[in-house]
Phi, psi and omega in degrees: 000146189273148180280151183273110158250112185295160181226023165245158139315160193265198184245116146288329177292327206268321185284348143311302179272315169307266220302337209248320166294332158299288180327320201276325187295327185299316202267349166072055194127118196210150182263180194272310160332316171247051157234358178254349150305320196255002196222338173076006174267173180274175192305281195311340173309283233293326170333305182284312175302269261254344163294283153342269196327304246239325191288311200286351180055043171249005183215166135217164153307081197279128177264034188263330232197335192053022168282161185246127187248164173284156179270137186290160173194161179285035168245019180261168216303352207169147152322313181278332180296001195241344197254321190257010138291321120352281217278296180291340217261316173286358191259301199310302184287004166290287182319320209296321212269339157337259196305342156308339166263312181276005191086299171275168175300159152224163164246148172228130185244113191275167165258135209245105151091196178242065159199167187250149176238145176298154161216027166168137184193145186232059211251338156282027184234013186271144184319334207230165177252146195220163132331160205210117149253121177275166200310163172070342175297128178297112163265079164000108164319292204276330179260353218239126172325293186317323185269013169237010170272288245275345193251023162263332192211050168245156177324122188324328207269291204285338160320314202281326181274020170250355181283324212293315186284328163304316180284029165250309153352100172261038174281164160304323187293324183237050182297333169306356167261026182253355164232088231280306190302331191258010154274334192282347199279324173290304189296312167317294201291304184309328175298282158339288184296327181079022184217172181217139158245173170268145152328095188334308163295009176267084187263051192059357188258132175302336178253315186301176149255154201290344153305329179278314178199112188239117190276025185040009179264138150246193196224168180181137202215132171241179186250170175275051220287132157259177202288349201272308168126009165297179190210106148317349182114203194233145168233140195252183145213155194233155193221135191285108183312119163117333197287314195233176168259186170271331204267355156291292196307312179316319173281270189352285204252348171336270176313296181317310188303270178343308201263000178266296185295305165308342167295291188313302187314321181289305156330311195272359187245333171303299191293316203323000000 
C-alpha cells in the first residue's frame, strides 16, 4: 500500500498536542518541567495541551507529584496495570474534592503482595503538615486503617492466602498473624463499625511500634467495593494524633470518606 502524502497543510497545534501526548504516554508520567524539557515548548503552551488533553479524557493529574499521566487503555501493560491505573485516574479528582471538604489528607491504598501500597495521596496539597508517603510506600497489613479495611471485606478466599502468608513472614510487623483470635476479633469489630481503624501501637513504620518510631498520625480507612463484591482497594483520611479525637473524625469525616469511595467505585464500574 503507498504511503499517503497529502498536498495539503498539517495543524500545528493539533501536531503540538500529538507530540507532547506521545511524551506523557512514553515516560508513562511526566512533570510540566520535563515535558517542558523534553519537547521544548513553553510552560504556558504545554498548560493549554495538556488542559485540553485532560478535558478530552486522554491525560490525568496524578495529584501526589503533580505528573500528567496517560489515561488507561487497552494497549496498557496487563488487566491488573490497566484497573490500578483506572483506579488512581478515577481517585485523584475525587481525593482533590474530599479534603476540599473535609480538610485533611487522604491516601488511596491498593494491595501489593501481603501488604498494602500507596497509589495516589493528597498529602502535598493539604492544609496541614503531615508526613508525605510517596507513591509506591509499604504500608502494614494488619496494623494499618487501610489494611484492616482491606482484609474485613475482601473476599474469604483472598483473606486467608494473605493471613497464610503473613503467618510465614518473620518481621516483627507481622506477628500478629500468629494470633489468629485477636485478628478475627480486629476483623469482626472493622465489619461492625464498617470502617478500619489503626492499631493503637502502630506509628507508621511497618515494623517498628508508635514508642519506637510515631509518625504522630491516626487513620480511619473505608474500602472501594465493585459491583462484583470484589474490592478495589481503600481510601483513608488522616490526622495529626491529639489535635482531634477519633470520634470528632468519625462525624466529620465518615460520609464524606464513604461517599468518595462509592464515587471512585462508580467511575470504575462506568470505564469497565
Amino acid at each position: 500500500m503507498s504511503r499517503w502524502e497529502p498536498k495539503v497543510k498539517t495543524i500545528d497545534a493539533l501536531e503540538r498536542g500529538l507530540i507532547v501526548l506521545d511524551e506523557v504516554r512514553a515516560t508513562q508520567g511526566a512533570s510540566l518541567q520535563a515535558l517542558h524539557v523534553s519537547t521544548g515548548y513553553a510552560k504556558a503552551t504545554l498548560l493549554r495541551i495538556l488542559a485540553t488533553l485532560q478535558l478530552r479524557g486522554l491525560i490525568w493529574r496524578r495529584i501526589a507529584d503533580d505528573f500528567f499521566c496517560p489515561a488507561s487503555s487497552l494497549n496498557a501493560r496487563g488487566r491488573q496495570a490497566r484497573v490500578l491505573d483506572m483506579l488512581g485516574q478515577c481517585a485523584a479528582p475525587e481525593l482533590d474534592r474530599l479534603q476540599a471538604e473535609v480538610l485533611w489528607p487522604s491516601d488511596l491504598a491498593v494491595r501489593s503482595g501481603s501488604a498494602m501500597t500507596v497509589r495516589e495521596t493528597n498529602r502535598s496539597q493539604s492544609y496541614f503538615t503531615i508526613r508525605r508517603d510517596n507513591i509506591g510506600f509499604r504500608i502494614n497489613m494488619l496494623r494499618s486503617a487501610v489494611g484492616r479495611a482491606y482484609l474485613a471485606f475482601c473476599a474469604d478466599r483472598e483473606r486467608e492466602s494473605i493471613l497464610a502468608a503473613l503467618r510465614k513472614s518473620s518481621r516483627e510487623g507481622d506477628a500478629l498473624a500468629h494470633d489468629g483470635a485477636a485478628i478475627e476479633a480486629m476483623l469482626a469489630r472493622t465489619r461492625h463499625q464498617g470502617y478500619g481503624l489503626r492499631d493503637q501501637r502502630f506509628g507508621g513504620d511497618y515494623d517498628k511500634p508508635r514508642k519506637d518510631q510515631n509518625d504522630r498520625l491516626e487513620a480511619m480507612a473505608v474500602p472501594i467495593m465493585a459491583a462484583s463484591g470484589r474490592i478495589y482497594g481503600c481510601v483513608n483520611v488522616v490526622w495529626i494524633q491529639g489535635v482531634r479525637t477519633t470520634d470528632q473524625m468519625l462525624e466529620q469525616c465518615l460520609e464524606p470518606l464513604c461517599r468518595t469511595a462509592r464515587t471512585i467505585s462508580v467511575n470504575m464500574q462506568r470505564h469497565a
